[in-house]
VEXVO-605252 format. One record per residue (C-alpha): residue number from 1; x, y, z. Coordinates in nm, 2 decimals, always signed. Layout:
ATOM  nr     c1     c2     c3
ATOM NUM      X      Y      Z
...
% end
This chain:
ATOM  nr     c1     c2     c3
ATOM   1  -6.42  +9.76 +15.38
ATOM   2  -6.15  +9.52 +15.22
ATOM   3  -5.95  +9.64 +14.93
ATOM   4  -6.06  +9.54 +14.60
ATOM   5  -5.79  +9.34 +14.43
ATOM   6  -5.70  +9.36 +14.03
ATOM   7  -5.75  +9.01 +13.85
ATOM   8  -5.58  +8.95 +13.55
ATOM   9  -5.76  +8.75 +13.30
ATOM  10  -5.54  +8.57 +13.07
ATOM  11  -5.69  +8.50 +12.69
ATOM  12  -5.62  +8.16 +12.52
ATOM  13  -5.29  +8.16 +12.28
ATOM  14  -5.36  +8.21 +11.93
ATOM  15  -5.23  +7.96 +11.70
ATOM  16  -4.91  +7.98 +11.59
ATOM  17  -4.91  +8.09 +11.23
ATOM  18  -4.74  +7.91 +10.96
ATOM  19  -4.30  +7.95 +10.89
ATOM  20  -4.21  +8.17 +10.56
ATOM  21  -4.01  +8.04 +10.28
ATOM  22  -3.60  +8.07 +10.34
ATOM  23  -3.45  +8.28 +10.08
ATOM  24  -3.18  +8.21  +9.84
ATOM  25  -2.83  +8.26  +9.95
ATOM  26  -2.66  +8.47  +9.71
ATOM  27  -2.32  +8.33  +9.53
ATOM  28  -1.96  +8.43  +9.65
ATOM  29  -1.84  +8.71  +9.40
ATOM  30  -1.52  +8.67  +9.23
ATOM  31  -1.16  +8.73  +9.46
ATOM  32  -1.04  +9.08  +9.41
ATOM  33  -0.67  +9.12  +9.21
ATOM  34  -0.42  +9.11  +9.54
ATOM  35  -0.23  +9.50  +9.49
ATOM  36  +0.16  +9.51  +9.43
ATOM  37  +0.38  +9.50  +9.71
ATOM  38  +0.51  +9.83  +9.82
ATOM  39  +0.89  +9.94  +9.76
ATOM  40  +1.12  +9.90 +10.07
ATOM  41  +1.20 +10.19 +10.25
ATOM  42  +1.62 +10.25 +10.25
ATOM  43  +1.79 +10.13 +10.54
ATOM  44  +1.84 +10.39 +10.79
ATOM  45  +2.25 +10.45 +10.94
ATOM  46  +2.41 +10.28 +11.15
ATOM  47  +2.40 +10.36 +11.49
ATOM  48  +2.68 +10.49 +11.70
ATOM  49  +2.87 +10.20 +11.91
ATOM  50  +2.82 +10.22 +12.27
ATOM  51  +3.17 +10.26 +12.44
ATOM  52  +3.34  +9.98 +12.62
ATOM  53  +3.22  +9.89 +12.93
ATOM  54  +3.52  +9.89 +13.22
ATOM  55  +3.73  +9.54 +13.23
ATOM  56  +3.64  +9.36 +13.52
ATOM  57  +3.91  +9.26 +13.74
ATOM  58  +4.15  +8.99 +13.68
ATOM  59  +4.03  +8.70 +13.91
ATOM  60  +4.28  +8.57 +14.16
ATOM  61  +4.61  +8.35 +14.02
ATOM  62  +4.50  +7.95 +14.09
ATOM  63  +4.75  +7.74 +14.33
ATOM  64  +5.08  +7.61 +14.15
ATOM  65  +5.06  +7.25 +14.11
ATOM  66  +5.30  +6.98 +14.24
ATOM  67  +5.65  +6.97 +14.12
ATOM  68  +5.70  +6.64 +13.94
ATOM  69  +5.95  +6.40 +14.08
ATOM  70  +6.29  +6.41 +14.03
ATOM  71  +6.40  +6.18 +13.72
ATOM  72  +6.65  +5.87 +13.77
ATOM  73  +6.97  +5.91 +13.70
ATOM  74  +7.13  +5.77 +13.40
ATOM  75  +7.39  +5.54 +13.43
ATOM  76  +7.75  +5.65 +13.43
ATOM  77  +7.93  +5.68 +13.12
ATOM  78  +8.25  +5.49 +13.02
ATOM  79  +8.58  +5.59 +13.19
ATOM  80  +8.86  +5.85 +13.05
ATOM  81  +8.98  +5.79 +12.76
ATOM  82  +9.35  +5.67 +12.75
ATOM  83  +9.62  +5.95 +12.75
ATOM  84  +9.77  +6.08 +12.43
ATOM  85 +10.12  +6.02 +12.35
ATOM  86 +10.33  +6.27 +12.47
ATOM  87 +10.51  +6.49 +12.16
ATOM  88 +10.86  +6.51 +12.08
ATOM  89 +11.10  +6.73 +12.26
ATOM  90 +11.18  +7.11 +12.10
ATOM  91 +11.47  +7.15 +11.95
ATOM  92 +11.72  +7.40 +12.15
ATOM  93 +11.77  +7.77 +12.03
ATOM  94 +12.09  +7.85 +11.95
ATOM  95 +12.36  +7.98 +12.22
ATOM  96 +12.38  +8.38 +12.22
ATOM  97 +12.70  +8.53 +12.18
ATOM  98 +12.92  +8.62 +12.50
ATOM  99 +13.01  +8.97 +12.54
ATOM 100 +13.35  +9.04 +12.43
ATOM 101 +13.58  +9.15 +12.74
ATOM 102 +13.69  +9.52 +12.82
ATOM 103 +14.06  +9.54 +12.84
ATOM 104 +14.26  +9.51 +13.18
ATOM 105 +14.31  +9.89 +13.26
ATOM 106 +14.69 +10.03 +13.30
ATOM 107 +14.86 +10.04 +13.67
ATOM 108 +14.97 +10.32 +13.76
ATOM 109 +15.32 +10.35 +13.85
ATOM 110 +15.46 +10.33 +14.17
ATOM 111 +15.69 +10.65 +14.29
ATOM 112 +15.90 +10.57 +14.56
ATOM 113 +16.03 +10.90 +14.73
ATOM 114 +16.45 +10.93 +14.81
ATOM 115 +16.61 +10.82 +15.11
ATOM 116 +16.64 +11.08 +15.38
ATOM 117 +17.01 +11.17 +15.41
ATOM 118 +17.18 +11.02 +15.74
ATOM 119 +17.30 +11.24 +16.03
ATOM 120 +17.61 +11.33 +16.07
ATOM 121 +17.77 +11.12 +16.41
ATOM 122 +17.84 +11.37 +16.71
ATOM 123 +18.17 +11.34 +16.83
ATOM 124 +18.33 +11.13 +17.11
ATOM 125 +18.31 +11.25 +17.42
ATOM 126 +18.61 +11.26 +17.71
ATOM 127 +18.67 +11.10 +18.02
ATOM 128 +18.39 +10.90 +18.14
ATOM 129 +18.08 +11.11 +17.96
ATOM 130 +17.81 +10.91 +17.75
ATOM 131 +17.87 +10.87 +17.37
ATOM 132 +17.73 +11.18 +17.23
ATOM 133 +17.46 +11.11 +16.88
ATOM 134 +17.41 +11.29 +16.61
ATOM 135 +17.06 +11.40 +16.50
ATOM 136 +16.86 +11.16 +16.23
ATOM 137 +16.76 +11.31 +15.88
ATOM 138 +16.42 +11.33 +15.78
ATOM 139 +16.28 +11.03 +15.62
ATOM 140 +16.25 +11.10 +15.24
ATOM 141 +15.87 +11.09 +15.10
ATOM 142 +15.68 +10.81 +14.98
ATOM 143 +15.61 +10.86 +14.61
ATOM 144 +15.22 +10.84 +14.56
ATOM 145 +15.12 +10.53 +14.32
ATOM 146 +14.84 +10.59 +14.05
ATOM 147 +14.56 +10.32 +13.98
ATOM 148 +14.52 +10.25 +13.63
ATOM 149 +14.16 +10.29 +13.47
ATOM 150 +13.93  +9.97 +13.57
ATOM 151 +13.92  +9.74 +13.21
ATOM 152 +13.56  +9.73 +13.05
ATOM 153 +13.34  +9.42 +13.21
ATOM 154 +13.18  +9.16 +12.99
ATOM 155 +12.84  +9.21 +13.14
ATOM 156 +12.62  +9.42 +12.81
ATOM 157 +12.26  +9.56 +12.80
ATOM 158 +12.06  +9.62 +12.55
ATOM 159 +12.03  +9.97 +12.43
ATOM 160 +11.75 +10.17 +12.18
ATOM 161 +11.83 +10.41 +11.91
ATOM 162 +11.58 +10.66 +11.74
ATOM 163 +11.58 +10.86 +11.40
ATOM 164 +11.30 +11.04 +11.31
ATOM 165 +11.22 +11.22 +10.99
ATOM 166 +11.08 +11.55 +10.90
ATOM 167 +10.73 +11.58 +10.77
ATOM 168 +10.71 +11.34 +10.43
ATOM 169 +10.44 +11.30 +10.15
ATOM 170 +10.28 +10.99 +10.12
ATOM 171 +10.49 +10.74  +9.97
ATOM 172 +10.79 +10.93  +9.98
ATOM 173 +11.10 +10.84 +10.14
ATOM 174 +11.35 +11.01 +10.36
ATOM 175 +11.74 +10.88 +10.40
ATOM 176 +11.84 +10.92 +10.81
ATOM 177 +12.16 +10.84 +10.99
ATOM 178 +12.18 +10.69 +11.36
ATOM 179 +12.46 +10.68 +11.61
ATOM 180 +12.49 +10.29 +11.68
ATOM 181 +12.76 +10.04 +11.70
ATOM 182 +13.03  +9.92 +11.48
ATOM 183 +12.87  +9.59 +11.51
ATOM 184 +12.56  +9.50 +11.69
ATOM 185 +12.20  +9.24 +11.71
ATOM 186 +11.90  +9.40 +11.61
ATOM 187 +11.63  +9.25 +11.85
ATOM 188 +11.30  +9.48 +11.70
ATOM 189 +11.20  +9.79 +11.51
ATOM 190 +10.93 +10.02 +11.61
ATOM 191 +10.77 +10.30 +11.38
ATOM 192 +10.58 +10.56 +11.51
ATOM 193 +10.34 +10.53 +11.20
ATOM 194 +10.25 +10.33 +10.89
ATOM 195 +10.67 +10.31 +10.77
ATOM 196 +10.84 +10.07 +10.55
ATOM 197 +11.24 +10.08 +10.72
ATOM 198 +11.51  +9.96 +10.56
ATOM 199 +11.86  +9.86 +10.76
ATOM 200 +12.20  +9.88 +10.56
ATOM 201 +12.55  +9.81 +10.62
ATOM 202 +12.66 +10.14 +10.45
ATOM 203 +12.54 +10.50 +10.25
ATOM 204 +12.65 +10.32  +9.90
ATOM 205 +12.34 +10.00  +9.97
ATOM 206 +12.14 +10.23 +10.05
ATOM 207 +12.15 +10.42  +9.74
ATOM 208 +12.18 +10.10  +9.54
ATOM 209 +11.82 +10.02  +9.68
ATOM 210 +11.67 +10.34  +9.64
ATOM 211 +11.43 +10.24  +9.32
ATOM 212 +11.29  +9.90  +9.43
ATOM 213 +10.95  +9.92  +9.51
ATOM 214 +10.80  +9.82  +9.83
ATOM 215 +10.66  +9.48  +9.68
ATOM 216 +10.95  +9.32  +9.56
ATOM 217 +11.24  +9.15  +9.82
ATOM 218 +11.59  +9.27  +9.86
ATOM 219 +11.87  +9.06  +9.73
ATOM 220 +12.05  +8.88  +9.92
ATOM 221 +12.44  +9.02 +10.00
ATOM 222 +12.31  +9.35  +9.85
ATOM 223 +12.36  +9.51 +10.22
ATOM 224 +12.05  +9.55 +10.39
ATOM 225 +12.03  +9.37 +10.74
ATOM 226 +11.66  +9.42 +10.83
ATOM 227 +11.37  +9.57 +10.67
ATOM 228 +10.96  +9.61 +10.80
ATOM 229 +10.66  +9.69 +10.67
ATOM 230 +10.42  +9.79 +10.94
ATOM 231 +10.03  +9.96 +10.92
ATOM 232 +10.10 +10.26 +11.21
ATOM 233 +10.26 +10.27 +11.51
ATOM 234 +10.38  +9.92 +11.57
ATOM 235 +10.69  +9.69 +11.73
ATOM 236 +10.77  +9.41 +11.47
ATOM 237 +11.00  +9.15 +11.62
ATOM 238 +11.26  +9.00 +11.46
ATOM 239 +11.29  +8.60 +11.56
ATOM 240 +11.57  +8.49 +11.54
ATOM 241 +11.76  +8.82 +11.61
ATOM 242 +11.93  +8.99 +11.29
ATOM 243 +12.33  +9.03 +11.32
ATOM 244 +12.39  +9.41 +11.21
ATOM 245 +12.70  +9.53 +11.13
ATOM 246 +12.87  +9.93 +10.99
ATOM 247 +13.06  +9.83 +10.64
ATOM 248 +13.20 +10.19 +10.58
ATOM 249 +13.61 +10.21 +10.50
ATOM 250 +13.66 +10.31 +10.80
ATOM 251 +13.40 +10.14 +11.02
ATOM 252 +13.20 +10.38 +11.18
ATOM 253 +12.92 +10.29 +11.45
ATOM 254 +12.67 +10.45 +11.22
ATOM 255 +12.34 +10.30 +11.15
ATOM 256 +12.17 +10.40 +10.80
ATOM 257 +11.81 +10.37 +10.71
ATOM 258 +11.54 +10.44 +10.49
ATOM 259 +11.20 +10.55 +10.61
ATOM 260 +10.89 +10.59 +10.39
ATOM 261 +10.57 +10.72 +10.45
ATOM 262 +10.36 +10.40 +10.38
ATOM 263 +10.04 +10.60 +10.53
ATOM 264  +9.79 +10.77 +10.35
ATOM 265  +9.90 +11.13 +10.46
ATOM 266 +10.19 +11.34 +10.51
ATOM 267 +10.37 +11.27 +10.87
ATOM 268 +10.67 +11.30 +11.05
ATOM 269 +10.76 +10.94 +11.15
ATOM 270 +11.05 +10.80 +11.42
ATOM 271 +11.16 +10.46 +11.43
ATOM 272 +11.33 +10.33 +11.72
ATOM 273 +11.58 +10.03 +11.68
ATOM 274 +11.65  +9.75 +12.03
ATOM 275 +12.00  +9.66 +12.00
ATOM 276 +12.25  +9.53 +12.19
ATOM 277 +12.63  +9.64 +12.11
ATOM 278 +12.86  +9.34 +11.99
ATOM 279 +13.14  +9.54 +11.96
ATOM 280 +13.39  +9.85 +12.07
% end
């Protein structure tokens, strides 16, 4: 028997019913008052910098560029000038004195001894015998002759001569005597420290020139040969030499100075004269 099957019916559509009135739309409401900003929070610190990273490496030097070429030269300048005249001839210095010559020394005298005395003559002899002889005397001696000293030669040297003083204050003075020459040329003075020395011809100069003070000049024919002012130990020249000479009654061969201490302590100075002897 076959199934029985469910059929569905379908009713007719009702009719559609009728729209509804659309409602009113409502109005906007007024905007709401906007609220007040808020207050900025503070700023917070600073961080901490981050330490430096490692400096790369230096890259490699680039290649040195080209030389640039050599410049021309410029062209040569004018010749020399012309020579200068040449300037006029020096006079001549003055011819130094020639030594003055020794004396010729004595010769010794000659001795000669006496004659030896003669022999007496033997007699004859007799007959036919030889002539007899008698005997020679002895030949007298020969008196010995004595050479004179050997006279002074003209050839001179120059010699140096020294005084030196005890220790002396500061601007104090101190009154020495040198053995020299009669007469003589002073070629230079050296002090062992800061010294003003004074040269005279005699004792009674010096003492004549015992107040004048270091600044003022000597007068001239008041018997000082030489004078030097010097700073320590030091030579001072004299150009032309200075002709020095003893004026004592009698002439002596000494030299008399005057050293003072011209340094700044007490000292024991020496000055030391070059001179060369003039005469005996």
């Amino acid at each position: 028997m076959a199934p029985i099957q469910d059929i569905t019916v379908t009713g007719p559509t009702g009719p559609i019913g009728s729209q509804g009135n659309k409602g009113y739309t409502g109005s906007i409401g007024p905007a709401g008052i906007a609220g007040s900003s808020g207050v900025i929070g503070a700023t917070g610190p600073t961080g901490h910098p981050g330490s430096q990273g490692n400096v790369g490496a230096s890259g490699p030097s680039g290649p040195t560029g080209h030389a640039g070429s050599q410049g021309m030269t410029g062209p040569a300048g004018a010749g020399a000038g012309s020579q200068g005249p040449t300037g006029p001839t020096g006079h001549i210095g003055q011819q130094g004195i020639n030594g003055i010559t020794g004396p010729t020394g004595h010769v010794g005298a000659s001795i000669t001894g006496p004659t030896g005395i003669q022999g007496v003559t033997g007699p004859a002899g007799s007959g036919s015998g030889s002539t007899g002889t008698g005997p020679t005397g002895p030949t007298g001696h020969i008196g010995a002759g004595v050479t004179g000293p050997t006279g002074a030669g003209s050839t001179l040297s120059r010699n140096t001569v020294s005084a030196a003083t005890s220790s002396i204050a500061s601007g104090a003075n101190a009154i020495v005597t040198v053995s020299g020459f009669s007469s003589y040329a002073l070629f230079s003075i050296h002090t062992s420290a800061a010294a003003w020395v004074t040269c005279y011809t005699n004792v009674s100069a010096q003492i004549a020139d015992m107040s004048r003070p270091i600044t003022t000049d000597p007068v001239p024919g008041s018997g000082i040969i030489a004078e030097v002012i010097t700073t320590g130990s030091q030579t001072v020249n004299f150009s032309p030499w200075v002709g020095g000479y003893n004026n004592e009654s009698p002439v002596t061969s000494d030299i008399v100075l005057k050293i003072y201490n011209n340094g700044g302590v007490s000292a024991a100075i020496t000055a030391t004269l070059s001179v060369l002897k003039l005469e005996m």
